[in-house]
N, C-alpha and C positions, 0 to 999 in steps of 0.2 A: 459614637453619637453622644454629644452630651444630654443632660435632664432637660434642656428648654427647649430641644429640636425634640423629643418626645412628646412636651404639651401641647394637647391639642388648643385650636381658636378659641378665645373665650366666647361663650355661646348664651352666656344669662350675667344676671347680679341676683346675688343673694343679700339682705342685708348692706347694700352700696359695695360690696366684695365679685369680682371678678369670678366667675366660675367658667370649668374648662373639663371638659367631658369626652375623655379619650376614644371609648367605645365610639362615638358618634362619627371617627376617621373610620370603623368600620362598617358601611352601611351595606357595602356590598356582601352578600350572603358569600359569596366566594372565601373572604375573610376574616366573616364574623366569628364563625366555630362558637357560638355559645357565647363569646366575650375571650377567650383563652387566648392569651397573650398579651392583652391590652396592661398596657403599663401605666403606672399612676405617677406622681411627682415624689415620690418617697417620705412623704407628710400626710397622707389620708388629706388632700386637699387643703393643706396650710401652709405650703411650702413659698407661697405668695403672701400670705394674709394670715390672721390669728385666726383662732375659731370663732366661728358665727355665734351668735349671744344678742339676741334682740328678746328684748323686758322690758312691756310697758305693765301699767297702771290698769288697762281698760280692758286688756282683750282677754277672750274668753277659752279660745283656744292656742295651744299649744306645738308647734311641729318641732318634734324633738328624731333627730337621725344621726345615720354615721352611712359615710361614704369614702369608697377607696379612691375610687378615679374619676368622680365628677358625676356619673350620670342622677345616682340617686338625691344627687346634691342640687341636680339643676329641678329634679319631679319636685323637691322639697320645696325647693323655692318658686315654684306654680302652685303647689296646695296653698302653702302660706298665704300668699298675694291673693286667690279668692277667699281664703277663709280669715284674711285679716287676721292672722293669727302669731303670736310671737316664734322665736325659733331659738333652740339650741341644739348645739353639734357635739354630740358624741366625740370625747379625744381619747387618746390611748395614751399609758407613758411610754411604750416602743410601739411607732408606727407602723404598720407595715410597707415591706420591703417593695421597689420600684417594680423589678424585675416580678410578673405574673406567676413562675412557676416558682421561684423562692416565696413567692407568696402562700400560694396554693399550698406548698409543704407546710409550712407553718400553721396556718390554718386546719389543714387535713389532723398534723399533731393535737392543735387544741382541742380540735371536736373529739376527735377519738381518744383523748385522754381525760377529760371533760375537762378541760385546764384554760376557760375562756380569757381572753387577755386584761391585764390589767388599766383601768380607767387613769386617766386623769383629768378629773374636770369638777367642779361644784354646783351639785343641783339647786336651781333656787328655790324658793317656794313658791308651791306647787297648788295652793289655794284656791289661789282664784279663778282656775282653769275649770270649766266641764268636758270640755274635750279636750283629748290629748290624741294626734296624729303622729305614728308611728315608722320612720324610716328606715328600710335596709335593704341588701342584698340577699336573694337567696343563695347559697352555698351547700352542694352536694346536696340536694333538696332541703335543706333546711333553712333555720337563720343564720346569720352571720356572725358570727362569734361576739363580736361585739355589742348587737344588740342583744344579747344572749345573756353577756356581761352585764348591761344597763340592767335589764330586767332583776338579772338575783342581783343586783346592789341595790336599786333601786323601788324595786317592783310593790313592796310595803308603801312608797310613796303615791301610789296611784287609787287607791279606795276611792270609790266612787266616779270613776271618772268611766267617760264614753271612752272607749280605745279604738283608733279607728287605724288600721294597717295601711301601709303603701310599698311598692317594693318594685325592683327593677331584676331581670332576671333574664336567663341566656338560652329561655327558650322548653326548659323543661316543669315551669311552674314552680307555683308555691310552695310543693308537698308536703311537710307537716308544719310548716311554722306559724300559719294562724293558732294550731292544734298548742303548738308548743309557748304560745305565748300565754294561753288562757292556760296552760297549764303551770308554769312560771309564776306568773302574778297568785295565784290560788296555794299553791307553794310559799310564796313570799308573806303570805298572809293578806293579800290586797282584797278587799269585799264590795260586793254592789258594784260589779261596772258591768256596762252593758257593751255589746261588741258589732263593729261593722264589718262586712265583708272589704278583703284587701283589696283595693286597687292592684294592679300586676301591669308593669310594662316590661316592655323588651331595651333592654339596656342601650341598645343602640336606636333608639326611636326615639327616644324622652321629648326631644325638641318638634317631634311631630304628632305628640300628643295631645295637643289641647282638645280636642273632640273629646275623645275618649275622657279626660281627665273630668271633663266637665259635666259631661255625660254622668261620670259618678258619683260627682258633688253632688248633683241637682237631685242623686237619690237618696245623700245621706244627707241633705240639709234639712235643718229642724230643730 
């Protein structure tokens, strides 16, 4: 089978960019297994299009994520659109790999050796922001290596800012990764931010969340 008979329908736009959210082929519980197996385009979602990078002038908020195979990419691009907020995408210099379980070992390596992947991407400034919305995947109950990575690169950049979590996941929850973010940034030296409880979907739902989603906004709006 080649990579295009793998991508799923595209299902959103982020940014005027096409997104395509594999998990969403498995809605049936029969298949889901958590998410395990779901294969991504072998680009953390660029294998079509560049990384998502929208930078205005005016707005106030921030949705800054990383996504393997689309779903967390399609939540991002619903918080953005009510919260009018700019967005950047988390890249890596070695992607991860198409194939789930070569994924998974890779991953399983970094956390356990605490060797988070290496970024490539330019933060810009970060000023004019009061909130900053947070995306990733839970992995093995935690974060996902890669937001893991933003954070100790980046986490010094966020003093003062609101941090508000979102996350997609395969059915076993958040478990320590709100814990491990306030700990990161406090680590990083980051001061004075105040924290909202994560949004949490289920990975293969994203596109039948707008209840829910809004549901959450409307309690962290303010």
């Amino acid at each position: 089978m080649d990579m295009k008979s793998k991508l799923g329908p595209v299902v959103g736009q982020i940014n005027n960019q096409d997104i395509r959210a594999n998990q969403l082929l498995r809605r049936d519980l029969s298949v889901w297994e958590g998410g395990r197996y779901t294969p991504s385009d072998g680009d953390d979602t660029n294998q079509n299009s560049g990384a998502v990078r929208k930078l205005t002038d005016k707005a106030k908020s921030i949705v800054i994520y990383w996504s393997r195979s689309g779903s967390t990419e399609l939540l991002a691009s619903k918080i953005a659109n009510i919260a009018n907020s700019d967005i950047l995408e988390i890249t890596l210099k070695e992607p991860y790999p198409t194939d789930y379980l070569e994924t998974r070992s890779r991953a399983n390596f970094e956390r356990e050796n605490d060797l988070p992947p290496e970024l490539n991407m330019e933060l810009p400034d970060l000023s004019q922001y009061e909130t900053v919305f947070l995306g990733y995947q839970t992995w093995a109950m935690t974060l996902s290596q890669p937001m893991k990575s933003f954070l100790l690169n980046y986490g010094s950049k966020l003093s003062g800012k609101r941090i508000v979590p979102f996350e997609t996941q395969g059915g076993f929850g958040s478990g320590d990764s709100e814990d491990l973010i306030r700990q990161i940034l406090a680590q990083e030296g980051s001061t004075k931010n105040s924290f909202e409880r994560a949004l949490v979907v289920d990975g293969n739902m994203v596109d039948r969340s707008n209840k829910v989603i809004d549901r959450w906004f409307n309690r962290i709006d303010r």
